[in-house]
Backbone bond lengths (Angstrom), bond angles and torsions (degrees), N, CA, C in turn:
res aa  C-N    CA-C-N  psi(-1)  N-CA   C-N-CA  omega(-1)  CA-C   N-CA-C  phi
1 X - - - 1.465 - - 1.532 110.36 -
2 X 1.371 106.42 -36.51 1.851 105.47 -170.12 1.638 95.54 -77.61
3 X 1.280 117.26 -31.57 1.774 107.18 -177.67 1.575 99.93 -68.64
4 X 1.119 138.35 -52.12 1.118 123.05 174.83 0.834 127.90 -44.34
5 X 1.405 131.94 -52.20 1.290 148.13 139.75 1.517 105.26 6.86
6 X 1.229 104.52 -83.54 1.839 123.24 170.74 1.205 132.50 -45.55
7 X 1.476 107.77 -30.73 1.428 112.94 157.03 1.388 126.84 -82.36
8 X 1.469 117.93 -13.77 1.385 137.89 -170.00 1.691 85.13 -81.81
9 X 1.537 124.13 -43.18 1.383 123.62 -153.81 1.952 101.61 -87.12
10 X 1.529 105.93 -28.96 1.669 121.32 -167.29 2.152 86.34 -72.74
11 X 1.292 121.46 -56.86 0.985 116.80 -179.72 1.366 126.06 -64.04
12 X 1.233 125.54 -16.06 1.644 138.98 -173.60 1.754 95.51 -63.61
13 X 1.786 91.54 -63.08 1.700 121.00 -170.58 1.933 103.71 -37.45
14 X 1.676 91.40 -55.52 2.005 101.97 -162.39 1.866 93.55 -72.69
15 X 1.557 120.25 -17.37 1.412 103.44 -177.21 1.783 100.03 -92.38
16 X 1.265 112.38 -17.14 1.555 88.95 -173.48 2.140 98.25 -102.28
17 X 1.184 112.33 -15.46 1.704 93.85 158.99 1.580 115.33 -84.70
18 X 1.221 113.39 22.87 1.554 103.88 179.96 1.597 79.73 -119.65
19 X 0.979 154.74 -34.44 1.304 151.20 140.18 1.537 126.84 1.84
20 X 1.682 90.87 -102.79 1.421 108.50 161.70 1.403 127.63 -40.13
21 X 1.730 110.36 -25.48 1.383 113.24 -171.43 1.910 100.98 -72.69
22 X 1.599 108.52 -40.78 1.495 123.06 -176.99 1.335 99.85 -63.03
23 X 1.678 143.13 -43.13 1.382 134.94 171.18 1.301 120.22 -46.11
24 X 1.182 102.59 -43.00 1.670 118.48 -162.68 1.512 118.62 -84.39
25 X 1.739 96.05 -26.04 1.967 94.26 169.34 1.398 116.69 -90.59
26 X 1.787 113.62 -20.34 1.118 119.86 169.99 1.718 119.84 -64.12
27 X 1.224 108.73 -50.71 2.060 106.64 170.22 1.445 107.73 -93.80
28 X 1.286 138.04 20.22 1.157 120.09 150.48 2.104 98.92 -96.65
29 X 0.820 124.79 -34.34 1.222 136.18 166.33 1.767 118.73 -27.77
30 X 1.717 73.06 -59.75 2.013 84.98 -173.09 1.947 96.68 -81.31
31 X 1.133 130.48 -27.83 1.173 142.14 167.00 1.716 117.46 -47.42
32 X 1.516 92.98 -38.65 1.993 104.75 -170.60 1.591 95.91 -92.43
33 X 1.183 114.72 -25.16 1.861 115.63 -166.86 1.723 89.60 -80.77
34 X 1.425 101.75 -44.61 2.023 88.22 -172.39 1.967 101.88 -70.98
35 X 1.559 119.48 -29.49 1.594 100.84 160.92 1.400 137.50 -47.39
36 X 1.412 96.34 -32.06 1.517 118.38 -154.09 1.586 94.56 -85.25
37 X 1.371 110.67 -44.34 1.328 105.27 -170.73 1.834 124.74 -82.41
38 X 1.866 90.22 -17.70 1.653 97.32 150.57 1.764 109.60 -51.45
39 X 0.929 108.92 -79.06 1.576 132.40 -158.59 1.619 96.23 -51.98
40 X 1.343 128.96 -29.20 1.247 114.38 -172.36 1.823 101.32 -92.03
41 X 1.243 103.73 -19.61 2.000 106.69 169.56 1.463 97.67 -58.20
42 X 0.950 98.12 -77.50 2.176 104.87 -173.25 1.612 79.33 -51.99
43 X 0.567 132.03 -153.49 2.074 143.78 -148.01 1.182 104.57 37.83
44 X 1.677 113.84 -64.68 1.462 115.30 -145.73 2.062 90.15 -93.63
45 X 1.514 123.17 -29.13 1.327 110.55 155.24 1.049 137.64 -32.50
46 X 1.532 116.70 -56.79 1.227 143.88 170.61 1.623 105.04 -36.18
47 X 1.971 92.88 -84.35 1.437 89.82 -161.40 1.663 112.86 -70.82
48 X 1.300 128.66 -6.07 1.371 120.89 167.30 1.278 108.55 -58.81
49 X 1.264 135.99 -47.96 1.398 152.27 -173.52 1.558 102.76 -65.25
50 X 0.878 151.63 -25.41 1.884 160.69 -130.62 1.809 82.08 -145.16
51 X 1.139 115.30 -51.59 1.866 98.22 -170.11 1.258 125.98 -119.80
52 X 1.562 113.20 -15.28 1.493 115.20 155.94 1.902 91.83 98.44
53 X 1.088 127.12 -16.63 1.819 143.81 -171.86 2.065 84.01 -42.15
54 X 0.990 107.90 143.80 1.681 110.76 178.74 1.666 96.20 -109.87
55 X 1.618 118.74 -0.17 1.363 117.90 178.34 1.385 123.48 -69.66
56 X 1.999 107.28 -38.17 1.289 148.43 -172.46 1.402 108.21 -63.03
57 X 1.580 102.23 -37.71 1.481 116.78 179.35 1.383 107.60 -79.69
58 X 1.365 112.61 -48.17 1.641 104.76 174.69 1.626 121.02 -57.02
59 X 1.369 105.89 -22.97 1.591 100.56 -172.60 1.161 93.13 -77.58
60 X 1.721 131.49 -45.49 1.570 113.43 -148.42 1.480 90.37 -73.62
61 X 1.194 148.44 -30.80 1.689 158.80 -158.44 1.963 84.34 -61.87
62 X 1.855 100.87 -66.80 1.596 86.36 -158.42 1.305 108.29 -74.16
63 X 1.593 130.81 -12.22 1.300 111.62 174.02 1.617 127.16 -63.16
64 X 1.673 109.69 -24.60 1.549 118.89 150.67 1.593 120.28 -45.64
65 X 1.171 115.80 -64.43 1.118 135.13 161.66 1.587 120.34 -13.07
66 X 1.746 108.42 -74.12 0.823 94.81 -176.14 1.670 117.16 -82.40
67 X 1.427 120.44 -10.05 1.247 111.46 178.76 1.299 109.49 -69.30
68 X 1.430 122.07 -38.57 1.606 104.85 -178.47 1.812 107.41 -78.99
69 X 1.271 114.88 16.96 1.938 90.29 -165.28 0.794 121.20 126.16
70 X 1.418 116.86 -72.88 1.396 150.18 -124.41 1.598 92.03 -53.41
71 X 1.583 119.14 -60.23 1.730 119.09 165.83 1.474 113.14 -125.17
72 X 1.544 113.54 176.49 1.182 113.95 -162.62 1.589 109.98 -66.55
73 X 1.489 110.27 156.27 1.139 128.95 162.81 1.516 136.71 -72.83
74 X 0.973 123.63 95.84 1.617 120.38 -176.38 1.580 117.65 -26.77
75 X 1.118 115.97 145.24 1.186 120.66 156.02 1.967 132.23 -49.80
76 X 0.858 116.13 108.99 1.716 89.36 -167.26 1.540 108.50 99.83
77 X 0.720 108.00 20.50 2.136 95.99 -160.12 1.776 99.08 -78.95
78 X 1.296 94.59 -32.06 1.572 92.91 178.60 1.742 113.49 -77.17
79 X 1.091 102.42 8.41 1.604 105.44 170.47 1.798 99.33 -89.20
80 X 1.360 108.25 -169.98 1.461 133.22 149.56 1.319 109.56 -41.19
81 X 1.668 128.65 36.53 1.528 103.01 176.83 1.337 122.76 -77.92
82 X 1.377 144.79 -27.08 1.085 131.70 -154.93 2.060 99.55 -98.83
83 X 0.860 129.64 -18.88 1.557 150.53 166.00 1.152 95.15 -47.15
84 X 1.327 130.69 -43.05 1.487 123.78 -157.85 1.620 98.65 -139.64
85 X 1.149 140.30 -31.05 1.618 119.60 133.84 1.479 123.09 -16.28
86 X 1.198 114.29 -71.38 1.561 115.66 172.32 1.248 126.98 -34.75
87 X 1.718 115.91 -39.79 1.457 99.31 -159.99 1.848 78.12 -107.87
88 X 1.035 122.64 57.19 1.295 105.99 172.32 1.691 131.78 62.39
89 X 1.305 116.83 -3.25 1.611 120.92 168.93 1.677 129.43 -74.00
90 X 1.678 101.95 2.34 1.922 85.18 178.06 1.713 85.24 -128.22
91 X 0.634 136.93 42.34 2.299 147.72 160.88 1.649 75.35 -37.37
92 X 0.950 147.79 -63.88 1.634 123.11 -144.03 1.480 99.46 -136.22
93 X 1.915 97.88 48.60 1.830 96.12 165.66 1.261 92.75 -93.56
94 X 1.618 108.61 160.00 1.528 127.66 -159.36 1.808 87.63 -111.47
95 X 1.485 109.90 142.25 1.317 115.86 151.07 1.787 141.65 -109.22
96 X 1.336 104.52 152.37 1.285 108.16 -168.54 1.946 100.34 -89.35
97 X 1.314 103.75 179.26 1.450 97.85 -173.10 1.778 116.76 -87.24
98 X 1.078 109.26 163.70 1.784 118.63 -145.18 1.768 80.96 -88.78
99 X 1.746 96.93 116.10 1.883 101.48 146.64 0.920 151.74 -155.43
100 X 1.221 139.01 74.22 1.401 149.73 -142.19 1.164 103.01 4.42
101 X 1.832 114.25 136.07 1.760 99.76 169.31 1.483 113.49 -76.07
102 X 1.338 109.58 -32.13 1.639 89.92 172.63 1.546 142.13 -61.01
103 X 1.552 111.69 -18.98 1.584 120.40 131.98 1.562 127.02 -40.36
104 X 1.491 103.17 -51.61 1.460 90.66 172.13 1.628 124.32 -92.56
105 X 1.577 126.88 13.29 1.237 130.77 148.40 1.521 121.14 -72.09
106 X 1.034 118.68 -18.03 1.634 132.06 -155.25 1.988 87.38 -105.12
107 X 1.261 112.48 -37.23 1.633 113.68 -159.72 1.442 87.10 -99.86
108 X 1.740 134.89 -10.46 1.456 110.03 159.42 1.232 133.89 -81.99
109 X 1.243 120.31 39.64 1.585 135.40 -164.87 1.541 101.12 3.58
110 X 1.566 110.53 81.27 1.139 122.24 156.68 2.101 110.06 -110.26
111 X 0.599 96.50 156.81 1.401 106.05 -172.86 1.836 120.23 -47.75
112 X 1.382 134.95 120.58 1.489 106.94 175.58 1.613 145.85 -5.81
113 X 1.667 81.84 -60.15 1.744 99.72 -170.60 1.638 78.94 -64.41
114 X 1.095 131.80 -75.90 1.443 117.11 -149.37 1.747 112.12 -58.46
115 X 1.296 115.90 -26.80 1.591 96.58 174.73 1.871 107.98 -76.96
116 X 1.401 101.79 -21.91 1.917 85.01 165.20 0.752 123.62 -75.93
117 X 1.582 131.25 -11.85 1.490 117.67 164.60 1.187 124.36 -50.98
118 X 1.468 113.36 -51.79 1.413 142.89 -176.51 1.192 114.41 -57.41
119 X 1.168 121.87 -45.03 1.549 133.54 -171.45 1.787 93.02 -97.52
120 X 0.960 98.24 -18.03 2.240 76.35 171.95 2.047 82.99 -97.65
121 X 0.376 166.58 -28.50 1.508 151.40 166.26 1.588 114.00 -45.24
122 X 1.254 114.13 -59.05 1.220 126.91 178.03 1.156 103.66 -59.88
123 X 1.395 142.52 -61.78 1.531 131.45 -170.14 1.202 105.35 -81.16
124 X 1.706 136.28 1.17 1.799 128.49 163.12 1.621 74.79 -75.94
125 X 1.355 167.84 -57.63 0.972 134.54 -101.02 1.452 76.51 -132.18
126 X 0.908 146.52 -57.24 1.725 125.76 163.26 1.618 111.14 -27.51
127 X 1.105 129.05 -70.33 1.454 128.17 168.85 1.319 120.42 -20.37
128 X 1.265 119.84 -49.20 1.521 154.70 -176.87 1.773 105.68 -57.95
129 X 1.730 90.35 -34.59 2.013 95.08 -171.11 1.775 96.99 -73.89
130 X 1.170 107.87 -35.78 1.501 98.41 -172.82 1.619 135.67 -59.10
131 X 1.809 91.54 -31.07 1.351 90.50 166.22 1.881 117.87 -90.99
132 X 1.413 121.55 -9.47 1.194 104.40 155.56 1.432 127.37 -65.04
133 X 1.478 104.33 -36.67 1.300 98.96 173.57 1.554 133.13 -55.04
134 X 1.629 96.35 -42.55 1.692 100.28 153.26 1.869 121.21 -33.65
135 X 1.087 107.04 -44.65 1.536 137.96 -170.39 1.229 95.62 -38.78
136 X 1.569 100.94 -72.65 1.678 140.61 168.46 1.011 104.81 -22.31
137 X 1.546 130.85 -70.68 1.458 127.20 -171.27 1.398 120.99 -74.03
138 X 1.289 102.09 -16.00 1.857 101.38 179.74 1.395 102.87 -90.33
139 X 1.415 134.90 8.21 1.022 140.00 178.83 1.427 107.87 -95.15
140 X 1.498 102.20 -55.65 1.825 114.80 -173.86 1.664 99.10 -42.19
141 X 1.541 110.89 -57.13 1.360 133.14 -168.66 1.831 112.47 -50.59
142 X 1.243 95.88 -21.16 1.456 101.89 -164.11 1.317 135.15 83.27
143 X 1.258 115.48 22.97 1.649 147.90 -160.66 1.753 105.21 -106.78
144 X 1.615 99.13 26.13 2.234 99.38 -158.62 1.407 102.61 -39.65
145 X 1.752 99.76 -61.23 1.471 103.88 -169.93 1.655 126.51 -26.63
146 X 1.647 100.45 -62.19 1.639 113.25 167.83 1.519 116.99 -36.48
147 X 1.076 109.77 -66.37 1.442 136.66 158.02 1.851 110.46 -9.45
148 X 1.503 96.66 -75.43 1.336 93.58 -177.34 1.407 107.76 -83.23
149 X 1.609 138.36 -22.59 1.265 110.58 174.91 1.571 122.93 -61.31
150 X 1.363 115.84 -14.63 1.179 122.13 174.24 1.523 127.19 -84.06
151 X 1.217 113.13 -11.60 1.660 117.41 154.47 1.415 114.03 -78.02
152 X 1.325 107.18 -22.44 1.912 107.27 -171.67 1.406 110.43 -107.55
153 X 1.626 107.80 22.09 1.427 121.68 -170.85 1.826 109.79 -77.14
154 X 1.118 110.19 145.93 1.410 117.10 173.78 1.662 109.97 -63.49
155 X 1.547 115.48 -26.03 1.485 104.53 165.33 1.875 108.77 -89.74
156 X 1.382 113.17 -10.72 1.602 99.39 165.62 1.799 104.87 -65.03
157 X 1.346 98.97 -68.56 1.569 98.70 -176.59 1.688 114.35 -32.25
158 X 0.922 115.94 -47.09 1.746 124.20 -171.80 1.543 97.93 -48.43
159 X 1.520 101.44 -46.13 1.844 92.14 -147.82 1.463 96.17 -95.38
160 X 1.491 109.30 2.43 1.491 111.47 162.43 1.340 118.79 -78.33
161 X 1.335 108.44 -38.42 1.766 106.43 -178.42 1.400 78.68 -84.41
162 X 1.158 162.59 25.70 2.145 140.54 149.96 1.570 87.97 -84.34
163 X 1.073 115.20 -25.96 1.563 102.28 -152.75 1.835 99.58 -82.73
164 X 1.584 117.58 -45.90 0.944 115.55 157.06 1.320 141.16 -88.58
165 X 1.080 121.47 21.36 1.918 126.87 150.18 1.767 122.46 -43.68
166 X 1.530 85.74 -71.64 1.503 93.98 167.62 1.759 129.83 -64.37
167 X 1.166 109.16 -21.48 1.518 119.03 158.73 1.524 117.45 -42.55
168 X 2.014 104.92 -58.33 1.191 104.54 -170.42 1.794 117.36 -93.33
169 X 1.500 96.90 -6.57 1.605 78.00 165.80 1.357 126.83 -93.99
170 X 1.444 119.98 -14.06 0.995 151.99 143.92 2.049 114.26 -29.59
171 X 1.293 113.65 -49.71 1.562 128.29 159.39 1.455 112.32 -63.30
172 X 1.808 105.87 -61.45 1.406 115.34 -173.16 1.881 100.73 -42.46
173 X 1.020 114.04 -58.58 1.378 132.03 -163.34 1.380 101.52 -62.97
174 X 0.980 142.69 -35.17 1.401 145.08 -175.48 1.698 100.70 -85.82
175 X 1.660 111.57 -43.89 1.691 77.89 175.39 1.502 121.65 -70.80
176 X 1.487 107.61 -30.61 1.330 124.34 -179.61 1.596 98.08 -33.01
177 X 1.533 115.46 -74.91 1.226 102.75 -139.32 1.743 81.97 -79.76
178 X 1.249 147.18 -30.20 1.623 125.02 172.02 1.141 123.25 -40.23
179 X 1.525 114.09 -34.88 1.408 110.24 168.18 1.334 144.56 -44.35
180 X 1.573 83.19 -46.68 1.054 129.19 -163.03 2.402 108.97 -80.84
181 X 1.078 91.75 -39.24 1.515 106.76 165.67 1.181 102.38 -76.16
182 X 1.194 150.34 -49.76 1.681 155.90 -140.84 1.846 88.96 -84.03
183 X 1.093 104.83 -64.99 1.539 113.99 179.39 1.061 107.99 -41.15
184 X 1.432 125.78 -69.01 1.760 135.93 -170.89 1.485 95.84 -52.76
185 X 1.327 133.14 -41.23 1.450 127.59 173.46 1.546 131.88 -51.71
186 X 1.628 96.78 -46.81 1.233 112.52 -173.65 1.411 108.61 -67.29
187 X 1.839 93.72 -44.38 1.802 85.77 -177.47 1.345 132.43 -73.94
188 X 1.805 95.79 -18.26 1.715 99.22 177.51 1.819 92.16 -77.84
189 X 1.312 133.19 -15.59 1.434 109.78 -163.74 2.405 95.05 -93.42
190 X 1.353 110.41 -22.28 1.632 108.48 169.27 1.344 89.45 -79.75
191 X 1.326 167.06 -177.50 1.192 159.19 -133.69 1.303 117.86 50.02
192 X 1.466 105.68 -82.18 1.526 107.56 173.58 1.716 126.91 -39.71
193 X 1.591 98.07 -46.93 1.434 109.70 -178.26 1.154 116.69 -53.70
194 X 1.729 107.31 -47.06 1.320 99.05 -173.06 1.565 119.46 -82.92
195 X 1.407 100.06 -14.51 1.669 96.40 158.68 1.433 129.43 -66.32
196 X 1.603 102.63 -26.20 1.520 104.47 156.46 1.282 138.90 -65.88
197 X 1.448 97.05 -30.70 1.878 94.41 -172.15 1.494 93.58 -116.73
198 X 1.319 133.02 36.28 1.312 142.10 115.20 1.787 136.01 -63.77
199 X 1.631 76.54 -43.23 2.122 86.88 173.14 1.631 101.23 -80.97
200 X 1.155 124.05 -16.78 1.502 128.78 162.91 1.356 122.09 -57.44
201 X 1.413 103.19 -47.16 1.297 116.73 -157.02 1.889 103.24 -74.07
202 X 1.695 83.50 -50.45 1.382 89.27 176.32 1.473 126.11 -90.80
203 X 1.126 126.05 18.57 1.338 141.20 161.78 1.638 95.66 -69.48
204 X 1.232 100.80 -67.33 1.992 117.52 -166.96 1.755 103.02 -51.75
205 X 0.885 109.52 -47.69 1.813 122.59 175.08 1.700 91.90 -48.09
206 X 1.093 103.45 -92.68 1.519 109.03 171.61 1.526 114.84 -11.25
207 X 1.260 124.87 -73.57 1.157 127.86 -174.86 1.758 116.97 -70.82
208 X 1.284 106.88 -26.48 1.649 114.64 161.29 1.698 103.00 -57.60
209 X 1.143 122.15 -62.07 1.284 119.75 -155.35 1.695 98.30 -79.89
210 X 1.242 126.95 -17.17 1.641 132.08 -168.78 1.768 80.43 -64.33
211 X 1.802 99.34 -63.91 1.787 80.34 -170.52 1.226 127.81 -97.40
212 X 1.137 112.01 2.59 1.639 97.42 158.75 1.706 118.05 -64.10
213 X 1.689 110.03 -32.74 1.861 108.81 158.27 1.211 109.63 -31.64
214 X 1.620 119.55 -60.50 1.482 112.29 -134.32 1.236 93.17 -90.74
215 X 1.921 141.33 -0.27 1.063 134.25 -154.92 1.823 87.75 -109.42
216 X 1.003 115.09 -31.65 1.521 107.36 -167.86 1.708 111.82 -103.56
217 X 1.253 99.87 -3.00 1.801 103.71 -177.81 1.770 89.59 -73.96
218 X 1.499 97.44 155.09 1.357 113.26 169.36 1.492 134.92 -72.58
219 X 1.273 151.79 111.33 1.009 142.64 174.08 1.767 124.88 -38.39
220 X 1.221 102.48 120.59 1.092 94.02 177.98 1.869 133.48 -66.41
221 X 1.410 99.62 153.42 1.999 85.53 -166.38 1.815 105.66 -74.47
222 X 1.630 85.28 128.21 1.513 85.32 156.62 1.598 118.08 -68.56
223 X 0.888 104.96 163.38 1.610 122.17 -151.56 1.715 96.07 -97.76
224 X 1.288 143.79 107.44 1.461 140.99 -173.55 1.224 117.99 -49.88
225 X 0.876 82.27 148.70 1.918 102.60 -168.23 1.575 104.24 -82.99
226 X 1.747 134.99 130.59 1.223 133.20 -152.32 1.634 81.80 -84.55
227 X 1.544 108.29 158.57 1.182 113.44 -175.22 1.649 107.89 -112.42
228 X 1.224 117.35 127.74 1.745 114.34 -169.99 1.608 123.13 -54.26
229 X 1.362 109.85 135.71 1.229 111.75 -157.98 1.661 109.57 -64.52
């Protein structure tokens, strides 16, 4: 019964780190897609601004796009999509339906504090569109140069590291508290064990000493046999 016990406790452990492991790729996930989609604004800012391409402009437009909704979301998007969009390799990626990620931070029942992290990231990085867009117009104008010193500006950089602050404590905090669950698991699942192969231990004691009783107790007297008259 107590080994079962132990296996009841070895299986508890592998279902709740296979658990936590599914929490933890899912909001670090939605966490890396709101980085990714910073980093792919500045990219395609940049090089619109550096080459004047009106393609560069369309990407940084739909990467807005799809973060608020506005149209559907690729399949994969949290992969390498735009790396290989560009040179022409996803022509027949399929999309899923369009939804703001901050809808889908709020619908991963992650905790308040952690969807304000997320959502003050996202609106430093909305903030962030306005001065590319400035970018934008000194470009149309023929002003590139201006243009790009102002993406490579010491106040671009700034409001790039605002944008990722809350990203990383937002991560920090998520391994923290996984850690932090994984542990409480492990120790409630060594606990159990050793309460098991304690009730083992002392079961066997028990049963050692049951017969060593019955080996050293005395026989009781047979009762004499009448002797014939």
């Amino acid at each position: 019964m107590a080994a079962l016990v132990a296996v009841f406790a070895l299986y508890g452990l592998f279902d709740t780190i296979e658990s936590k492991t599914e929490v933890r790729t899912s909001l670090m996930s939605l966490a890396g897609e709101l980085r990714q989609s910073s980093d792919d604004l500045t990219r395609f800012a940049r090089t619109y601004a550096a080459t004047g391409n009106d393609d560069y402009k369309k990407r940084y437009q739909a990467v807005l796009d799809i973060r608020e909704g506005k149209v559907d979301r690729p399949e994969g998007y949290e992969h390498v999509y735009w790396d290989l969009e560009q040179i022409g390799l996803l022509t027949d990626n399929k999309n899923s339906s369009g939804i703001p990620i901050l809808t889908r931070l709020r619908e991963s029942g992650m905790d308040s504090y952690m969807v304000d992290l997320l959502a003050k990231s996202k609106a430093r990085s909305d903030e962030l569109a306005a001065l590319e867009r400035q970018a934008f117009a000194l470009v149309e104008i023929g002003f590139t140069d201006k243009a790009v010193r102002i993406l490579f500006s010491d106040e671009y950089h700034s409001a790039k590291g605002q944008i990722m602050e809350p990203i990383r404590h937002f991560q920090m905090r998520v391994d923290s508290e996984t850690r932090a669950d994984l542990a409480a698991a492990i120790q409630d699942t060594r606990d159990t064990i050793r309460v098991s192969i304690a009730s083992v231990a002392f079961s066997l004691i028990l049963g050692c000493l049951a017969g060593l009783y019955r080996r050293v107790k005395p026989d009781e007297e047979e009762p004499e046999a009448l002797s014939p008259e």
